[in-house]
C-alpha positions in Angstrom: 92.5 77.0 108.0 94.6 74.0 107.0 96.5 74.2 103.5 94.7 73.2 101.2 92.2 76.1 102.3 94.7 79.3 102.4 95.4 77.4 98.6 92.0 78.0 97.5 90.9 80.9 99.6 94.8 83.0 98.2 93.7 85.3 95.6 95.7 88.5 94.0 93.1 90.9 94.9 94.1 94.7 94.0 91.1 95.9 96.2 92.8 96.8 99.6 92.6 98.4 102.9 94.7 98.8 106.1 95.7 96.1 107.5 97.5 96.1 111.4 101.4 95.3 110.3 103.5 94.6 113.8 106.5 93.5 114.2 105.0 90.0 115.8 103.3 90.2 112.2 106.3 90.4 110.3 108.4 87.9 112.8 105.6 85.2 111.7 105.8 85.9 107.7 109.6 85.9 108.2 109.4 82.4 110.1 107.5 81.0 107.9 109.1 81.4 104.7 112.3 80.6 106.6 111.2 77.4 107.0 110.8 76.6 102.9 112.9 73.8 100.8 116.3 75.2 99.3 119.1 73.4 97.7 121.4 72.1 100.3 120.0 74.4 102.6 121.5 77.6 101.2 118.2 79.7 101.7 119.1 82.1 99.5 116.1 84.6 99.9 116.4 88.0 101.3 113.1 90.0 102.6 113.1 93.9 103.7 109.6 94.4 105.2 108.4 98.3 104.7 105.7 99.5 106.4 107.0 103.1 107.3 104.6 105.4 105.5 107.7 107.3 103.9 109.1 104.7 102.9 106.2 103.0 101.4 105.6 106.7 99.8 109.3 106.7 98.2 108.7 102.7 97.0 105.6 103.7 95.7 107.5 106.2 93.2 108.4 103.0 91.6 105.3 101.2 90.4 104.7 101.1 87.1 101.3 102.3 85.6 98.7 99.3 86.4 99.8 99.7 90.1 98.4 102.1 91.6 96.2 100.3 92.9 99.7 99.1 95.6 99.5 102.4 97.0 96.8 101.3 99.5 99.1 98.3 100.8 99.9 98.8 104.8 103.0 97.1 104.0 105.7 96.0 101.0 108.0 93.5 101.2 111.1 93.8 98.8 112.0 90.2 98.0 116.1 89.7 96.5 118.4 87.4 95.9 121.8 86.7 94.0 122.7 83.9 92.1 125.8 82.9 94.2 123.6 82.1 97.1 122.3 79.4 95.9 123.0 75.9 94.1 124.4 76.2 90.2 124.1 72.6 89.4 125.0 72.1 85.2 123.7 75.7 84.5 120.4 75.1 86.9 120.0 78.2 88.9 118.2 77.7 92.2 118.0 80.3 93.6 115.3 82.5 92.0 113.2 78.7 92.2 114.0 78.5 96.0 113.2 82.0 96.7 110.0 81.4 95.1 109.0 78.8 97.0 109.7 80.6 100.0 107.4 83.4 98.9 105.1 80.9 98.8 105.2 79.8 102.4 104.5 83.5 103.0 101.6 84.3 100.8 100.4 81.0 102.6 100.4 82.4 106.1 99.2 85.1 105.2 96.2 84.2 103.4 95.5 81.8 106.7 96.3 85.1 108.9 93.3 86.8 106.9 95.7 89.0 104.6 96.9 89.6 100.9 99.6 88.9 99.9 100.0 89.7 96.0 103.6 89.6 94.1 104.3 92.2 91.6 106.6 92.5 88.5 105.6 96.4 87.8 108.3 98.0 89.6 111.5 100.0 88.7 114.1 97.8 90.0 117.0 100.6 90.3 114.2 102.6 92.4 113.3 99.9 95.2 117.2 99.1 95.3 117.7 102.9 95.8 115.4 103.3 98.6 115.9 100.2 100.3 119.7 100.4 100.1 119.4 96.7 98.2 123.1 95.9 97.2 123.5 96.9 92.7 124.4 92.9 92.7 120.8 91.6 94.4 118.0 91.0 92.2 114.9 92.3 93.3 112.7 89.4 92.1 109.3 90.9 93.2 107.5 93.2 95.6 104.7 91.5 97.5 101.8 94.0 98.2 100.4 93.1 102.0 97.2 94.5 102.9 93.5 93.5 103.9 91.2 92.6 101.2 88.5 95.3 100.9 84.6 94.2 99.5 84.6 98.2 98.1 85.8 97.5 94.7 89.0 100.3 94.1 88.0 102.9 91.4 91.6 103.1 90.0 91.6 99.6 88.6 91.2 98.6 85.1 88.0 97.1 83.4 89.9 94.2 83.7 91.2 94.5 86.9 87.7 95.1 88.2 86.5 91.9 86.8 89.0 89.7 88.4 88.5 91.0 91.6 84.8 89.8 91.5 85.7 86.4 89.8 88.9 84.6 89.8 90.5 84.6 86.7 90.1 81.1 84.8 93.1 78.7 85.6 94.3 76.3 82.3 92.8 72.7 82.5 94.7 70.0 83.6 95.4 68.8 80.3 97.1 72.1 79.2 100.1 71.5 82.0 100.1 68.5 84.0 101.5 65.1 81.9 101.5 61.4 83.0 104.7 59.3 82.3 105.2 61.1 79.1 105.3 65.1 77.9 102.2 65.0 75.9 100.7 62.1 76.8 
């Protein structure tokens, strides 16, 4: 699968099942987004990779109501970083744009390694900090949900979220965000 395919093929599917999570597994992910641009190089991401079923149990404790659907993942990875790790160049902080790209070179690999990978802002911040003894300074800027994509549509999703897992959800035309020379134009 070259790039432009894992682009294509990476959806947000809530519809899971268990997917084998080794440590060779996590080791690849981790490389991966290591790899991603940063400002001067500062890489400011952090990762903590939970796959321990008690663990997973205690992080689950911390979804927000829309996510249960997470509590089939085989593995959660805590994503964090801090402002000081990164560039502050005339009030433009990087780092929460350089740790997002380097979630990005993870969902990537791990679309082309056959896997979900779907970020998630429904969490209890305090909680996941709490249980993954994350610093009170870190901000935990998402939880990625890892697990196989499964054809058996969940029964705890939404109306909504049923009908996204079938079709993917429509994407604004060209025109709506992407400009030529000029805003607007």
């Amino acid at each position: 699968m070259n790039v432009e395919e894992a682009i294509e093929k990476r959806r947000a599917y809530r519809s899971l099942e268990p997917a084998d999570i080794s440590l060779e597994l996590i080791r690849d992910l981790a490389e991966k987004a290591k790899l991603a641009p940063s400002c001067f190089n500062n890489q400011p991401w952090r990762f903590v990779f939970v796959k321990d079923r008690e663990i997973l149990s205690r992080i689950f404790e911390a979804l927000s109501r829309g996510n249960e659907w997470a509590r089939k993942a085989s593995m959660v990875i805590a994503v964090f970083s801090r402002k000081d790790f990164d560039c502050d160049i005339h009030g433009r902080e990087y780092y929460l744009f350089d740790t997002g790209m380097a979630v990005a070179f993870l969902i990537l690999r791990a679309t082309e390694l056959g896997l979900v990978a779907h970020p998630i802002a429904g969490y209890r911040e305090d909680k996941v900090k709490e249980v993954l003894n994350i610093p009170d300074d870190m901000k935990v800027i998402t939880l990625i949900i890892v697990g196989k994509h499964s054809d058996v549509i969940n029964p705890d999703l939404s109306d909504d979220q049923k009908k996204h897992e079938q079709d993917r959800p429509d994407r604004l035309p060209l025109e709506k965000f992407a400009y030529i020379d000029l805003y607007g134009e």
